[in-house]
N, C-alpha and C positions, 0 to 999 in steps of 0.2 A: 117727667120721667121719659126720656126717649126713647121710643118703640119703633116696628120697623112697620112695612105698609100690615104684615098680615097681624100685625099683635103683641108678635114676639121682641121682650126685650132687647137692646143694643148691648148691653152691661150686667154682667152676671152682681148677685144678690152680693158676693163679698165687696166688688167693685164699690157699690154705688153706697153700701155704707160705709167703705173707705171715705169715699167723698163726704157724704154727709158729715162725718164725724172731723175731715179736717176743714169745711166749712166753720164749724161749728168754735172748733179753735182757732183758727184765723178771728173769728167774728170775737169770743174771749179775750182776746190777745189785742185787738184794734181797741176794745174798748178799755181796758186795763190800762193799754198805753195810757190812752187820753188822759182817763183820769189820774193817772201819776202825772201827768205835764201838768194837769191841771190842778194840783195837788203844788206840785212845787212853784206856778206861778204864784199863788194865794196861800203860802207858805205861811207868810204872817198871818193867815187867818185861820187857818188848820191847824197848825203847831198847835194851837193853847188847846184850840178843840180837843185834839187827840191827845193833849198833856191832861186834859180837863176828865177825862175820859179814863184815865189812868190813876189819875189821882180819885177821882169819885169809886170806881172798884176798890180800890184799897185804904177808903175812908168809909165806905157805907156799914159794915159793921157796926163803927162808934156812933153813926146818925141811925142806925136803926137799935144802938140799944137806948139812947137818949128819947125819942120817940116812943119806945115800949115802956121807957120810966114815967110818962107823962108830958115828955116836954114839948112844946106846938111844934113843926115840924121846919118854921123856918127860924128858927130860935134855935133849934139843934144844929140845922147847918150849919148859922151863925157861928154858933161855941162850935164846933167840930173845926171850922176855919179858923176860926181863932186859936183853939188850940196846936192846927197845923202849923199857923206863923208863929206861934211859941217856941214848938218841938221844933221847928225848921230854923228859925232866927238864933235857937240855944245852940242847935249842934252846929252852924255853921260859925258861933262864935267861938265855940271848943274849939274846933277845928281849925279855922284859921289862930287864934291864939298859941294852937300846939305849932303850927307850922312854922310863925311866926319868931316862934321859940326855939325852935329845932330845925327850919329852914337852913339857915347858913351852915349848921352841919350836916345837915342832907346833902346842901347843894354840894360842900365840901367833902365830903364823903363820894358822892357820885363825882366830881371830877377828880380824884384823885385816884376813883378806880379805872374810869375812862383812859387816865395818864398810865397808872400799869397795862390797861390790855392795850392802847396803843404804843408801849416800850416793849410790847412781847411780838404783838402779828400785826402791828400799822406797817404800811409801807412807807413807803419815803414820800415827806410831803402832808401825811396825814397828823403830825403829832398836835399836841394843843395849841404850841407854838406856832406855828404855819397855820393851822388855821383859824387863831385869832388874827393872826396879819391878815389873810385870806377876808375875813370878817372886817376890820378897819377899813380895809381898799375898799370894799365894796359899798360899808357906808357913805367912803368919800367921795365914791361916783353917784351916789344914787341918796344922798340925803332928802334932795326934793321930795323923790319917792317915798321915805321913811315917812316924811311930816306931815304928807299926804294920807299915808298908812296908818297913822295915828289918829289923824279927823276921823277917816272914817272907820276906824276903832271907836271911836266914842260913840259914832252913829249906830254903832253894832250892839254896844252895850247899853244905848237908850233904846233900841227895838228891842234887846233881851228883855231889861226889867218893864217895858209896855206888853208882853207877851203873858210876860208871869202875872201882873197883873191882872190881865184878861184871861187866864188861865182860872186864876184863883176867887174871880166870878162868877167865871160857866160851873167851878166846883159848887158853888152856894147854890146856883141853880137848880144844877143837877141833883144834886143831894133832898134839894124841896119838894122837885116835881117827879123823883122818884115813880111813885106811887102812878103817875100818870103814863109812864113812857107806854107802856103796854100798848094802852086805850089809845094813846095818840098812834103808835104805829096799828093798829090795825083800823082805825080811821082813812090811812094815807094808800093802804093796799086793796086789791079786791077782799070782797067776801070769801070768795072759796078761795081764796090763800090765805086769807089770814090769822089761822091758826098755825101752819108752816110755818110763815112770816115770822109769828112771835116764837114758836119755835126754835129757828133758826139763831135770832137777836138773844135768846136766853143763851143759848149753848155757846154762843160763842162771847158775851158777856161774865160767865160762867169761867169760861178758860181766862179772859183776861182779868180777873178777878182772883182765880186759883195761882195762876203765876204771878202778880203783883204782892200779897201775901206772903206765899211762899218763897219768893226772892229775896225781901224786905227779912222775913225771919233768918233766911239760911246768911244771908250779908250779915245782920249782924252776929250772929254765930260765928262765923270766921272771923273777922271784925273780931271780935272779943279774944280768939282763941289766940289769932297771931300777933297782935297786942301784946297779949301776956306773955306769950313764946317770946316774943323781943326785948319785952323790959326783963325776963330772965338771964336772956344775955348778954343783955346791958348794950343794947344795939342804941345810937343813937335818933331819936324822933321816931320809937316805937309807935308813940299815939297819932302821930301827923301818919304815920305808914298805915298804922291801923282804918283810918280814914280814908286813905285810899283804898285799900282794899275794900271797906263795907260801899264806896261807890262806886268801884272796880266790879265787884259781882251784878250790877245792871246789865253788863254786857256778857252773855256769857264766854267764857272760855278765856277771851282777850283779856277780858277784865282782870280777869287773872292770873295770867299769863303776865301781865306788865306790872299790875301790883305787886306782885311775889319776885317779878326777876330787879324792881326798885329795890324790896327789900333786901334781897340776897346780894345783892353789888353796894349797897351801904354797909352791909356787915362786913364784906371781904374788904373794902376800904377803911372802913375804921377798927375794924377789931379782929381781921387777918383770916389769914384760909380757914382755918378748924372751925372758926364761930359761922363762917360764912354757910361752910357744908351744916353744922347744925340749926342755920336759920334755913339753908332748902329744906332739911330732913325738917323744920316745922312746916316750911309752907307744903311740902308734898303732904305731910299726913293731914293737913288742916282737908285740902283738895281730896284726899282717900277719903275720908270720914264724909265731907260733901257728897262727895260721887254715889258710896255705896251705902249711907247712912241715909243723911240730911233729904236728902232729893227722892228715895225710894219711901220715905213716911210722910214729908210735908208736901211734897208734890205727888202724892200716889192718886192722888184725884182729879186732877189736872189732866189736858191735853199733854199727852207725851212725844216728843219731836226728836227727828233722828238728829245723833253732831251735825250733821254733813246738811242738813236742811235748816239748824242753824248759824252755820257759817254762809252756807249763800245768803241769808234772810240779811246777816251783817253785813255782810260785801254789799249789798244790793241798797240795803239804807244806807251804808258808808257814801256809796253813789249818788244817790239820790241828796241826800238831806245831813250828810259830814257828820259830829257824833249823835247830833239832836235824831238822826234819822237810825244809829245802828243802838239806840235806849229805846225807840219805837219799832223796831222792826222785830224783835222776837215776841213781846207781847200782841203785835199784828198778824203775826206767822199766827200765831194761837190761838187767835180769834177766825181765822180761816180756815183751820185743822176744825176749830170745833164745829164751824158752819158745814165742813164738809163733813165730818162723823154723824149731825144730826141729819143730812140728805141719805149720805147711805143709811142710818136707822129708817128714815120715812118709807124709802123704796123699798127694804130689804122686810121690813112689813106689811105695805103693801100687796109686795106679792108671796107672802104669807098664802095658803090655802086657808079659808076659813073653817072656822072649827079651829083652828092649830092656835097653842100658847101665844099671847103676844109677846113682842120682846121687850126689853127694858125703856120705861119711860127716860124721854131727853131729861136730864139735869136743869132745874129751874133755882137761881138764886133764892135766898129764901127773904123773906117778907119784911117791909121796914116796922111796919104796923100789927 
């Protein structure tokens, strides 16, 4: 603290916690960095982690009601994983079947509407025809590159399914040793934090667990609603749209913003203005009923996050880690809302006058066993 010869400060009292406090952030902010760089150099090793992490909140449920039925606790994982490659291998065989089925009308729908909105506001040069020429030339200069692009597409797609793999591991793990994480994190910290420690790790396990859930429910509720809104009017590849949508809502806002504006430009394409406006008028009320329904009772317990702090959280994993990073960055935002809602409870009791009510205990997941 610099003082002068007789005593007297250099820097008045506001100054110098100015300072402190942007020390303090600077030092936040250098380490953050780090660990993002170092987060995406070992990408391949953190992805499953944090998929692994995601899928265990929003499988623990069914390994803690198998568990409470009797069953040993790494025989539930088991079945719990097993059953996720069931429910996961079923709907992605729906899914791709419906696309499959209904793809060429989609695709045909979507460039046919492409073709009216650029015969109404394209400029010169932009129509489909110029820019499939545009597309030919370009292959013909640059095939090497295409076949190159291709290799290492397949190198992409053989790290994807080594990921899920290893993803679908650390699930069985985590779902067995449950029961220990607790004892193993305050093991790893001091004594006199580590009740904060586990603190902390609840609350905001707690958030990524309440939004996994909650997300998973309200998808397929839209998922269903605008589904049946489409085969009502006779939209073609209602059920392939429907599926985007239910994995459209992972992202918030985007997700549905691009599902709903696919849906609405295949209806104007294949079955004309009027059905189109009443395929919006389905996706805006499906979105009303979300917004002011769905999300205020299934998420009422949940960390609650401003738009605006989930659109940076997107942009920022878009940055970082492309879609794999904006399907991880809102339930990460929300595990850091909850870390920091359990710091302001601890201080904000703390300095409580004793004698005075305490406040409301942190939210703790409830018990496999």
């Amino acid at each position: 603290m610099p003082c002068s010869a007789g005593g007297v400060q250099l820097l008045p009292e506001p100054v110098r916690r100015l300072a402190a406090w942007c020390a303090v952030v600077l030092l936040v902010t250098g380490v953050a960095y780090v660990g993002v760089r170092l987060c995406v150099e070992f990408r391949t090793a953190v992805t499953p982690v944090l998929l692994a992490l995601l899928g265990t909140a929003l499988l623990r449920p069914l390994h803690g009601w198998l568990v409470r039925a009797g069953v040993q606790r790494s025989l539930a994982a088991g079945l719990t994983c097993v059953a996720v490659v069931a429910v996961v291998g079923g709907a992605v065989y729906i899914v791709v079947a419906a696309l499959i089925d209904t793809g060429d009308q989609i695709v045909a729908s979507l460039r046919d509407s492409a073709r009216q909105v650029a015969d109404h506001f394209g400029a010169p040069g932009t129509s489909l025809d110029d820019l499939a020429g545009n597309a030919r030339e370009l292959l013909g200069k640059f095939g090497g590159s295409a076949a190159s692009g291709v290799i290492s597409g397949v190198g992409v797609v053989g790290e994807t399914l080594a990921m899920a793999v290893l993803a679908l591991l650390l699930v069985f793990f985590f779902l067995r040793d449950s029961d220990r994480a607790a004892g193993t994190l305050r093991a790893m910290v001091p004594h006199t934090s580590a009740d904060a420690a586990e603190a902390m790790a609840r609350r905001a396990f707690a958030a990524v667990e309440g939004f996994m859930r909650g997300t998973t429910v309200i998808a397929l509720i839209d998922a269903v609603c605008i589904t049946v809104g489409l085969l009502v009017l006779q939209v073609p590849g209602a059920v392939g749209l429907g599926a985007l949508v239910f994995v459209g809502a992972y992202i918030p806002y985007l997700g549905a913003f691009i599902s709903g504006a696919v849906s609405v430009l295949v209806a104007l394409a294949d079955r004309g203005f009027v059905i189109a406006l009443w395929a919006l008028g389905v996706v805006l009320a499906v979105q009303v009923l979300e917004g002011h329904v769905l999300q205020p009772i299934i998420q009422s317990r949940t960390v609650q996050m401003h738009p605006a702090v989930v659109l940076v959280a997107l942009t920022a994993g878009a940055a970082v880690a492309g879609i794999v990073g904006m399907l991880l960055a809102v339930p990460l935002t929300a595990a850091v809302f909850g870390v920091v809602h359990q710091l302001h409870d601890h201080y904000a009791r703390s300095a409580d006058p004793p004698g005075s009510a305490p406040g409301p205990s942190s939210p703790s997941p409830p018990s496999d066993s």
